[in-house]
Backbone as CSV, one residue per row, in Angstrom:
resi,resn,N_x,N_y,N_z,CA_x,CA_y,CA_z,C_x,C_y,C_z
1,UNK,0.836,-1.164,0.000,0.000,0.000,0.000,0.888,1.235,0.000
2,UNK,0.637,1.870,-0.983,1.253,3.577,-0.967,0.888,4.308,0.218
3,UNK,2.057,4.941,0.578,1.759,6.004,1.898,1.339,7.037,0.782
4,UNK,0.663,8.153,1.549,0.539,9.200,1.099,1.540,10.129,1.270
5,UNK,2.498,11.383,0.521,3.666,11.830,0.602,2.804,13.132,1.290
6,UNK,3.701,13.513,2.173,3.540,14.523,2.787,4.165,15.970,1.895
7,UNK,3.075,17.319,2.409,3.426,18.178,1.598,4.828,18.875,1.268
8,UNK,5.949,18.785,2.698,7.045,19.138,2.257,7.401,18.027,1.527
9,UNK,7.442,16.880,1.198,8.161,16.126,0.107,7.512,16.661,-1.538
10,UNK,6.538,16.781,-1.485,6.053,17.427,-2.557,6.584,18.905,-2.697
11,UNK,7.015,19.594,-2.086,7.874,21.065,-2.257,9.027,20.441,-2.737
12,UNK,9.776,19.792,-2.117,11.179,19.628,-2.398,11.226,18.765,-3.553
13,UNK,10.052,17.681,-4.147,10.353,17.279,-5.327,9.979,17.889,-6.329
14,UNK,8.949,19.499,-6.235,8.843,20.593,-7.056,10.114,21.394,-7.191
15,UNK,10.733,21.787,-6.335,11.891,22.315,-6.266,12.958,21.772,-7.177
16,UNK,13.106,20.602,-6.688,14.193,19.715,-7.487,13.929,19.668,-8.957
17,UNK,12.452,19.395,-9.530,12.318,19.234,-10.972,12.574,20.296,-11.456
18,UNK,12.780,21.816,-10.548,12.502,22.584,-11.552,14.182,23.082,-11.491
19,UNK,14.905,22.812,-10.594,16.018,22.684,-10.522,16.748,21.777,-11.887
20,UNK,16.185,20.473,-11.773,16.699,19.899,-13.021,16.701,20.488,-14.254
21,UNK,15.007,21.235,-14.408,14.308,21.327,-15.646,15.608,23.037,-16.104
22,UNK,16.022,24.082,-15.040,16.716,25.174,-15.437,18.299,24.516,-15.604
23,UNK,19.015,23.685,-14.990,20.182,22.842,-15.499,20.053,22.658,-16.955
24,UNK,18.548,21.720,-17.010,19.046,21.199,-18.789,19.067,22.817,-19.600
25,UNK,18.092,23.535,-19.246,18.118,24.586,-20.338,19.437,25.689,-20.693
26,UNK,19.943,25.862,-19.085,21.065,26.235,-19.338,22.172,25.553,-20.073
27,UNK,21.921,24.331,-20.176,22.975,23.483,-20.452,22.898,23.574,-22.088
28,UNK,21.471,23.588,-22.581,21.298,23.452,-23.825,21.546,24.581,-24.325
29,UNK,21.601,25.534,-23.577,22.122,27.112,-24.117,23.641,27.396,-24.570
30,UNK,23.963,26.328,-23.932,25.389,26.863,-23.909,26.042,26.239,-25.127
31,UNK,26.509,27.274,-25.901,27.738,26.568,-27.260,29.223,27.096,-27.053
32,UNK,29.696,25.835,-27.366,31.019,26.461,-27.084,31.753,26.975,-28.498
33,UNK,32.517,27.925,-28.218,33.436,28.652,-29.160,34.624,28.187,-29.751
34,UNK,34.645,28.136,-31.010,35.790,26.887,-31.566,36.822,28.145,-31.713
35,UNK,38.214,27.223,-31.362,38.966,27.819,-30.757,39.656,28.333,-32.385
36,UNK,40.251,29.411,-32.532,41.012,30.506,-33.756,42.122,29.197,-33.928
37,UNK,41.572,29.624,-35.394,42.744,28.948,-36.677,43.757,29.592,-36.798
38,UNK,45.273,29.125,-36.339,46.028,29.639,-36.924,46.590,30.430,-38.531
39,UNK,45.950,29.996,-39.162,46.170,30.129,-40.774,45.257,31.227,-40.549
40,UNK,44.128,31.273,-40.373,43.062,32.507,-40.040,43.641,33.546,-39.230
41,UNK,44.033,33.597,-38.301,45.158,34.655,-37.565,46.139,35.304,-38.546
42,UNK,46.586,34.362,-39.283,47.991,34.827,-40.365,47.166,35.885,-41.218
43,UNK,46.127,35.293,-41.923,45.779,35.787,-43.257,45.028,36.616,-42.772
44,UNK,44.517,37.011,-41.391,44.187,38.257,-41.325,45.075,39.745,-40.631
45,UNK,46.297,39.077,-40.938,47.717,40.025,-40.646,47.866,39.927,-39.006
46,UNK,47.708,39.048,-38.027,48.144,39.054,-37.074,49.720,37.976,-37.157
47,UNK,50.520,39.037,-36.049,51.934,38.419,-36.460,52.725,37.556,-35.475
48,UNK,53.749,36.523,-35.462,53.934,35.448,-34.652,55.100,36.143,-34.094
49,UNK,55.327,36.099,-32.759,56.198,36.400,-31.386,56.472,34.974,-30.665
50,UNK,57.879,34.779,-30.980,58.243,33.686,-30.200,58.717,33.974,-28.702
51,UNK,58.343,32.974,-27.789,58.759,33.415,-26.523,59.860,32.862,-26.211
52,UNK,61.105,33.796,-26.281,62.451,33.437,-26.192,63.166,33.286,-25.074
53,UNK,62.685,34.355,-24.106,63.147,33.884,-22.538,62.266,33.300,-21.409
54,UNK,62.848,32.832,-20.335,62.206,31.897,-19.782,60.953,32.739,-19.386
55,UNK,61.107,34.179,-18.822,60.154,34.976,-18.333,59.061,34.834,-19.075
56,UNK,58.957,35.260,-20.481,58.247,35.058,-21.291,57.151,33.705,-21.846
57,UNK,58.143,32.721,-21.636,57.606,31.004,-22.188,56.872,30.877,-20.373
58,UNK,57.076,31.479,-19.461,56.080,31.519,-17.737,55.098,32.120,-18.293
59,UNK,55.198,33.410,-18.813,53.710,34.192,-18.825,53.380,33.619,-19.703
60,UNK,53.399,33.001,-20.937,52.970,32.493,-22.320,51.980,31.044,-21.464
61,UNK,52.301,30.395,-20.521,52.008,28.884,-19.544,50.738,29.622,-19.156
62,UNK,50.441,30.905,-18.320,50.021,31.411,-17.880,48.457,32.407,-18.553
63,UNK,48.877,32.305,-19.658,47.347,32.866,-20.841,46.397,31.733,-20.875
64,UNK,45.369,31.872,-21.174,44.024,31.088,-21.638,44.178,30.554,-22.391
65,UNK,44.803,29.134,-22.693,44.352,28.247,-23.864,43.539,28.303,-24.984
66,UNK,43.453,28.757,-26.069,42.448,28.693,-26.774,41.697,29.666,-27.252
67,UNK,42.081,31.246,-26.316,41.430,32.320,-26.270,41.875,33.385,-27.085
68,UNK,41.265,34.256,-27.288,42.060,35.665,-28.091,42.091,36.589,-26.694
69,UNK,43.053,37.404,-26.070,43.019,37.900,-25.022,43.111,39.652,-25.767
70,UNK,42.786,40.203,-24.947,43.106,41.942,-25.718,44.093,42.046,-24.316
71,UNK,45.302,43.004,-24.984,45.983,43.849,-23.974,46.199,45.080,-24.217
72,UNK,46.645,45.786,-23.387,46.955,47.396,-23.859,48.403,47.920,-23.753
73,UNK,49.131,47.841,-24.061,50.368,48.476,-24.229,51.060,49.223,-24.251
74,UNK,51.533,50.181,-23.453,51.986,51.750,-23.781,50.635,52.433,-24.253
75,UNK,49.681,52.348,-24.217,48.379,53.168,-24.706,47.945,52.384,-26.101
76,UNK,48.630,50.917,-26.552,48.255,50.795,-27.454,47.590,49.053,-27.492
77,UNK,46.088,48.999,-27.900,45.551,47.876,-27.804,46.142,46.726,-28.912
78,UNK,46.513,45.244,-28.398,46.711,44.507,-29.076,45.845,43.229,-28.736
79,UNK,45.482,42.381,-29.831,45.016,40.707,-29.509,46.169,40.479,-29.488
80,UNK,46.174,38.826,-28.286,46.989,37.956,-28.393,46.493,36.931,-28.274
81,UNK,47.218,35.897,-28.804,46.188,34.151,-29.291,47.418,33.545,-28.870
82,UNK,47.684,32.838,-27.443,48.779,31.780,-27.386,48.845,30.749,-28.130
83,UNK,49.895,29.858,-28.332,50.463,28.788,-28.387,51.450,28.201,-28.028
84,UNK,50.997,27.587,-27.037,52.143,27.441,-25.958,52.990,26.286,-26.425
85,UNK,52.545,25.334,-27.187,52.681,23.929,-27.498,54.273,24.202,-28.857
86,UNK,53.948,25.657,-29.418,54.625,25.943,-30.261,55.318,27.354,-29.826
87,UNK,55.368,27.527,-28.505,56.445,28.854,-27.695,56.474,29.815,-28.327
88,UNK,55.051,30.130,-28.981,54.775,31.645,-29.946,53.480,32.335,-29.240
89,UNK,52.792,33.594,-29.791,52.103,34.638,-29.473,51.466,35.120,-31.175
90,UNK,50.145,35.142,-31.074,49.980,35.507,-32.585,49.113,37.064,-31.975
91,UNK,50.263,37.736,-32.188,49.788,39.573,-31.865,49.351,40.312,-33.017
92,UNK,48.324,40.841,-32.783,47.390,41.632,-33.772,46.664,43.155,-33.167
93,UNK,46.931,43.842,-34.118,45.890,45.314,-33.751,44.906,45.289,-34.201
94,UNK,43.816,46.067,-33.596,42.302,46.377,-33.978,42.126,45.903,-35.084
95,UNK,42.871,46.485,-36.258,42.942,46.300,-37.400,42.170,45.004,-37.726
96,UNK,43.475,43.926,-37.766,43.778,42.899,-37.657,42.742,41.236,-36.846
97,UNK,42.516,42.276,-35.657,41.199,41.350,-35.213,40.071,41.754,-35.815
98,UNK,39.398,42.773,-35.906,38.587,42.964,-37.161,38.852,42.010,-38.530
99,UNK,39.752,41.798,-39.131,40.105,41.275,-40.319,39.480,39.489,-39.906
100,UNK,40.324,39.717,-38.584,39.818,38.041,-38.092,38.369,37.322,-37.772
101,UNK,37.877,38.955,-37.596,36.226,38.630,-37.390,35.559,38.328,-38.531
102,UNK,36.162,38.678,-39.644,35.197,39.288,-40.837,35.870,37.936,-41.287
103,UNK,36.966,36.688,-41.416,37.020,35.454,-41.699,36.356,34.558,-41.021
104,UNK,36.423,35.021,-39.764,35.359,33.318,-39.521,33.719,33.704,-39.365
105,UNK,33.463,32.107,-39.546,32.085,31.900,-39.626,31.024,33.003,-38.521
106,UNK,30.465,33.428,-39.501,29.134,34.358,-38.558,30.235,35.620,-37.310
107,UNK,31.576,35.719,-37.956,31.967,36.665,-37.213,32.294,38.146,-37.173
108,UNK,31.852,38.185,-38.481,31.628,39.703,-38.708,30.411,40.195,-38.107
109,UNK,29.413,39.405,-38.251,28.304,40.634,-37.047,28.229,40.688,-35.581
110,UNK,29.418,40.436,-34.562,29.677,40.060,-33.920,29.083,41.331,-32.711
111,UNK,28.497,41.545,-32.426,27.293,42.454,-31.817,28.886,42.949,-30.535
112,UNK,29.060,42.321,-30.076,30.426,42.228,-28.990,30.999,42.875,-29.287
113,UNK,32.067,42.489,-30.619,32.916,43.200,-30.793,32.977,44.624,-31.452
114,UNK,31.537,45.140,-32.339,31.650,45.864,-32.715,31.169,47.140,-31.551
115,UNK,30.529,46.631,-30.504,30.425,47.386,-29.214,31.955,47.708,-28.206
116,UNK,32.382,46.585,-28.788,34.510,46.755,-28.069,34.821,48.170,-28.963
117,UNK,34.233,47.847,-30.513,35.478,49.079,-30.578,34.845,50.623,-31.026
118,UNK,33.024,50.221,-30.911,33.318,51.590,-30.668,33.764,52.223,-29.327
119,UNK,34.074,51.460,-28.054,33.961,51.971,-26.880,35.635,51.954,-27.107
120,UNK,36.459,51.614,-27.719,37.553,51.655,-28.139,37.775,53.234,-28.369
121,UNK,36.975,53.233,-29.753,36.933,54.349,-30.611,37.051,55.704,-29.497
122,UNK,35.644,55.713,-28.767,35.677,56.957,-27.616,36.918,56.614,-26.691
123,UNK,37.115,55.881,-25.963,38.564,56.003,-25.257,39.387,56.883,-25.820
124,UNK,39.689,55.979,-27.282,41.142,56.889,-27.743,41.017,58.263,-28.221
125,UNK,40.000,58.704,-28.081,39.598,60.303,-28.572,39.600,60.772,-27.079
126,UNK,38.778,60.309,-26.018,39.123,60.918,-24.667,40.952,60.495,-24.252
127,UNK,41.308,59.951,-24.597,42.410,59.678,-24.320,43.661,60.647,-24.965
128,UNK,43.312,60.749,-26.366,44.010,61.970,-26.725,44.018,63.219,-26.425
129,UNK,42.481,63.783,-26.202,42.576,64.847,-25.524,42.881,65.043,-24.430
130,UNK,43.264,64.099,-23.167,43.626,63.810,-21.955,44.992,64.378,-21.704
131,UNK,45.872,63.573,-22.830,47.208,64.124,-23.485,47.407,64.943,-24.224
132,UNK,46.520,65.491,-24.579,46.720,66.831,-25.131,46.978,68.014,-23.986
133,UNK,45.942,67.858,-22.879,45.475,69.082,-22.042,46.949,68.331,-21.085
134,UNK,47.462,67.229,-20.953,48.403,66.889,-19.534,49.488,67.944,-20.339
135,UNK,49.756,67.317,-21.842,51.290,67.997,-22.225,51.193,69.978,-22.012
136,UNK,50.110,70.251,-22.714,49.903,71.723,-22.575,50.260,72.576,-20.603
137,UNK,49.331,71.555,-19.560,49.557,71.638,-18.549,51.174,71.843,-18.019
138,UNK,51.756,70.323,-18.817,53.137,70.322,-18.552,54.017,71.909,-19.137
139,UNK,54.224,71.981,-20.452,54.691,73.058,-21.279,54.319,74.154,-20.303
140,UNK,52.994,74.436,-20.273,53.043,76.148,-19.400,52.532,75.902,-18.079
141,UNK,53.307,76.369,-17.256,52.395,76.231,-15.728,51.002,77.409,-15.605
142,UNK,51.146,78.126,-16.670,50.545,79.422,-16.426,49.086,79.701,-17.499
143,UNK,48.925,78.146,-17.851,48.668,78.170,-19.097,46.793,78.793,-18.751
144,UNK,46.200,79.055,-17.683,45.050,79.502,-16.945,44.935,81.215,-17.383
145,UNK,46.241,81.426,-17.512,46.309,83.229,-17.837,45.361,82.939,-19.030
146,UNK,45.240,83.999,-19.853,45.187,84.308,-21.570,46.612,84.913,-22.171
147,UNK,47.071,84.861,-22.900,48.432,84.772,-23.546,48.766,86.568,-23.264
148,UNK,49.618,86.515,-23.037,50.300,88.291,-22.529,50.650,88.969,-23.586
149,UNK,50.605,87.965,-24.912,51.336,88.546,-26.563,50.558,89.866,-27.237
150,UNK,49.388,89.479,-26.334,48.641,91.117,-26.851,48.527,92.622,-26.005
151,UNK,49.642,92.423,-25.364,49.570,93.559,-24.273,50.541,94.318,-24.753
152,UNK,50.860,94.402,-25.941,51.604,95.786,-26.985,53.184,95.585,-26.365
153,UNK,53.832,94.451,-25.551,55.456,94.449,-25.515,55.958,93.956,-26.720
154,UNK,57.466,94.345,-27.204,58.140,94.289,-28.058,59.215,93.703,-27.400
């Protein structure tokens, strides 16, 4: 004879199904990203950096497998795509990862990246003028006056 289940067992086996039921969907959501073709890196002008000292072949151990990473450099953005297996770096500018988007599959409308660079785009315009107003700052301490060149001295 069946007992009758009491109502907290009926919560917790509502709970649980629906626990299961958001697992599978997330699960089915998820695609994974096939990892960048070397030959595709080349032909879209990103260029190979071998890691020659030990410092280098540590941090190279130390990147994401598989990933395109962005870094910034002296003020200047680059991709990098390890290969550790082959003690190289496939480094590319904006340019260049653009070029890489627009080769692979469905990666030119890449909603992401074209939101990276316009927020790119504004950086480096606030960024120039940043350095514009630091160097001017630097050059004149006085630079708050208006210029004295019109006060009739010779």
């Amino acid at each position: 004879m069946k007992r009758p289940s009491s109502p907290a067992q009926g919560g917790i086996r509502g709970m649980l199904c629906a626990a299961l039921a958001l697992l599978a969907i997330g699960c089915a959501g998820t695609t994974t990203q096939p990892w960048p073709d070397e030959a595709q890196l080349l032909a879209a002008g990103f260029k190979v950096v071998v890691a020659k000292t030990s410092q280098q072949q540590e941090h190279l151990q130390s990147l994401t497998p598989g990933k395109i990473t962005e870094w910034q450099r002296n003020g200047v953005h680059y991709f990098v795509y390890p290969d550790a297996a082959k003690k190289q770096i496939y480094v590319g500018t904006p340019k260049e990862y653009d070029a890489y988007l627009r080769l692979v599959p469905g990666g030119g409308a890449a909603p992401l990246a074209q939101q990276q660079a316009k927020d790119l785009a504004s950086y480096n315009k606030q960024d120039a003028a940043m350095q514009m107003y630091t160097h001017r700052d630097l050059a004149d301490p006085y630079y708050f006056w208006d210029s004295f060149d019109g006060l009739g001295w010779r």
